[in-house]
N, C-alpha and C positions, 0 to 999 in steps of 0.2 A: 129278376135280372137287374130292376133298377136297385135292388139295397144292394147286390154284389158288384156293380160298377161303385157306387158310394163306398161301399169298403174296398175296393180294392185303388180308389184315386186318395184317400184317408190313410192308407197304408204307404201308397207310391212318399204322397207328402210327410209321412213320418220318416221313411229312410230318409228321405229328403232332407230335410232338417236336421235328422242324425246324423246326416251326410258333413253337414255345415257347420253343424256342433262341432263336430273333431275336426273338421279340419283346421276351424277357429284357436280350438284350444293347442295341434300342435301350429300355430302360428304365433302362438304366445307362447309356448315353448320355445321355438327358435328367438325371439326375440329377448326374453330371460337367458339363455345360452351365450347369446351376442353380447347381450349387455355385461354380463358377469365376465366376459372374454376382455371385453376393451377395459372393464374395470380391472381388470387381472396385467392387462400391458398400462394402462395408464401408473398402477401402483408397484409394478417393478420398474418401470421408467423413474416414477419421484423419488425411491430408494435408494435406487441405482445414481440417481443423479445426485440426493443427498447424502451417498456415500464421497460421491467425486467432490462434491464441494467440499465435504466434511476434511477428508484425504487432502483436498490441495491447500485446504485452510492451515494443516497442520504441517504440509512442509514447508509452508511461506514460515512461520511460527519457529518451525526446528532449525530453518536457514538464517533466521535473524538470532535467533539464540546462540548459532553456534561461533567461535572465536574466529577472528582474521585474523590470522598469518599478518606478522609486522606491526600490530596497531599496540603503541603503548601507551598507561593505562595511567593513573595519577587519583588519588581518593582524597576526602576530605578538603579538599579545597574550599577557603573562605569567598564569603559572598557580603564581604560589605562595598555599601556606598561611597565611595570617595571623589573627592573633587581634585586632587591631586596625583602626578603620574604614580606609574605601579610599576616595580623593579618585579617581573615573573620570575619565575625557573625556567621558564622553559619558554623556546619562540620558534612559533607562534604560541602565545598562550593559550591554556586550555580552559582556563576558571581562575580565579581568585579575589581579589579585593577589584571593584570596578568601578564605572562610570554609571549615575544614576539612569541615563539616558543612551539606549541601546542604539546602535548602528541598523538601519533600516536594514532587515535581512530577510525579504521575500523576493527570491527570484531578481537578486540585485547583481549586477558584474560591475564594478567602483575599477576603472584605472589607473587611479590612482590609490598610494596606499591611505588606509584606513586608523583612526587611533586603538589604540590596542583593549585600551579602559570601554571605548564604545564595541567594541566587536566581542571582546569577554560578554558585554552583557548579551549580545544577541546568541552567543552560543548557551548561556543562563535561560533563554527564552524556548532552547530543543533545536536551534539554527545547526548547521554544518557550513564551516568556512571552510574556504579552498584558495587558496593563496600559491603564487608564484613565484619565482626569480628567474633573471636573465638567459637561467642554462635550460630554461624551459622551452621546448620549441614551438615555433609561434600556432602551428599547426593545433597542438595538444592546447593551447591557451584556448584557440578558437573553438575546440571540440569540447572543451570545458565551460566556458562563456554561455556556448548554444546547450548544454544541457541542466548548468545553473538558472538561465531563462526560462525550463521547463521544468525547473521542480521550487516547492514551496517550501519555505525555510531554509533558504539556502542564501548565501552570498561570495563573491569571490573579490580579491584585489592582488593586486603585486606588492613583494615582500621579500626584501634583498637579506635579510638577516635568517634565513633559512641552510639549512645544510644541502637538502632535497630539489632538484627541479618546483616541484607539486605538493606540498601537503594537504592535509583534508584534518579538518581540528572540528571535535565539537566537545563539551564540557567533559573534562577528565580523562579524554579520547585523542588518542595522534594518529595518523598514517601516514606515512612517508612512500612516494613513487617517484620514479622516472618519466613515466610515459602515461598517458591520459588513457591508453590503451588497456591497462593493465587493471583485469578484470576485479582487483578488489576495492577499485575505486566504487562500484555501481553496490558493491555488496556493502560499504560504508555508510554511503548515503541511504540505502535499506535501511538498515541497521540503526543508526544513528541519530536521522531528520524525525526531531519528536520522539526520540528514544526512550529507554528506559531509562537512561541515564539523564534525564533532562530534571533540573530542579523545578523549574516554573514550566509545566507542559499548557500546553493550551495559547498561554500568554502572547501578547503580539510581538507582530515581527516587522511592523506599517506603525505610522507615526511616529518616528524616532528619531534621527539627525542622521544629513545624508554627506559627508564630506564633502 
């Protein structure tokens, strides 16, 4: 009796164990399952997301590439030093012979007008000018003011020799509006502030001469 109790609590204790064995093991199953699940939504999530980024990188890209309606264009323009005024083609100027000394153009709104030799060079520098005359109304000035104080490389002054309300000038670049409203103004400044089109990109727009 006593060795068939000994085997029969020897056996109870093997199921036992075998009991605990497998349940062990599918518990590390589940856990292998789980894990390979969240690793399966964590890596559609970052592909997914590096597609959106990817995608929205390349319509900012295709949006600044593509052409605005109205903006006229100017090439080759020289880029020397001069200390003496500069008779443009075109006013406001876009580029040409200038001032060695740029017009402070970060984030500047000047009320008064500016010299044309110091403000060429800050458009040399990747700035975007935005200039006014008297048919501008004062609303659109203000709305212009407060969005020049929000972007960098940028400057604005008044500018009675214009044909336009509003232009928006950066090296070799014109646009001409009416209205501050007028949605190619925001596409300009995209476009333009540090462009492709900038001879000296990088360059300063701070420590310069401030009218």
């Amino acid at each position: 009796m006593g060795t068939s109790n000994a085997k029969a609590k020897t056996a109870a204790r093997r199921a036992h164990m075998e009991e605990l064995r497998k349940a062990e093991q599918a518990r590390e199953r589940r856990m292998r399952l789980l894990t390979l699940g969240a690793t399966a939504v964590i890596l559609v999530g970052l592909v997914g997301g590096g597609w959106y980024l990817f995608d929205s990188a390349q319509e900012k890209e295709e949006a600044k590439a593509a052409p605005i309606s109205g903006v006229k264009s100017w090439s080759k323009l020289t880029q020397n030093h001069v200390t003496t005024p500069v008779t443009y083609k075109m006013s406001p100027p876009v580029g040409g012979d200038h001032n060695q000394v740029w017009v402070n153009c970060d984030r500047q709104v000047y009320t008064k007008a500016v010299p044309n030799e110091n403000a060429v060079h800050g458009l040399e520098h990747g700035a975007v000018w935005i200039t006014y005359n008297d048919k501008a109304a004062k609303a659109d000035v203000k709305t212009l003011a407060e969005k020049v104080t929000n972007t960098s490389y940028t400057f604005m002054s008044p500018y009675e020799d214009q044909s336009s309300p509003i232009v928006l000038s950066a090296w070799e670049h014109q646009l001409k509006v009416d209205k501050a409203s007028d949605p190619r103004v925001a596409k300009f400044l995209d476009k333009y502030v540090q462009g492709a089109q900038t001879p000296e990109p990088g360059a300063a727009c701070t420590n310069g001469m401030t009218p």
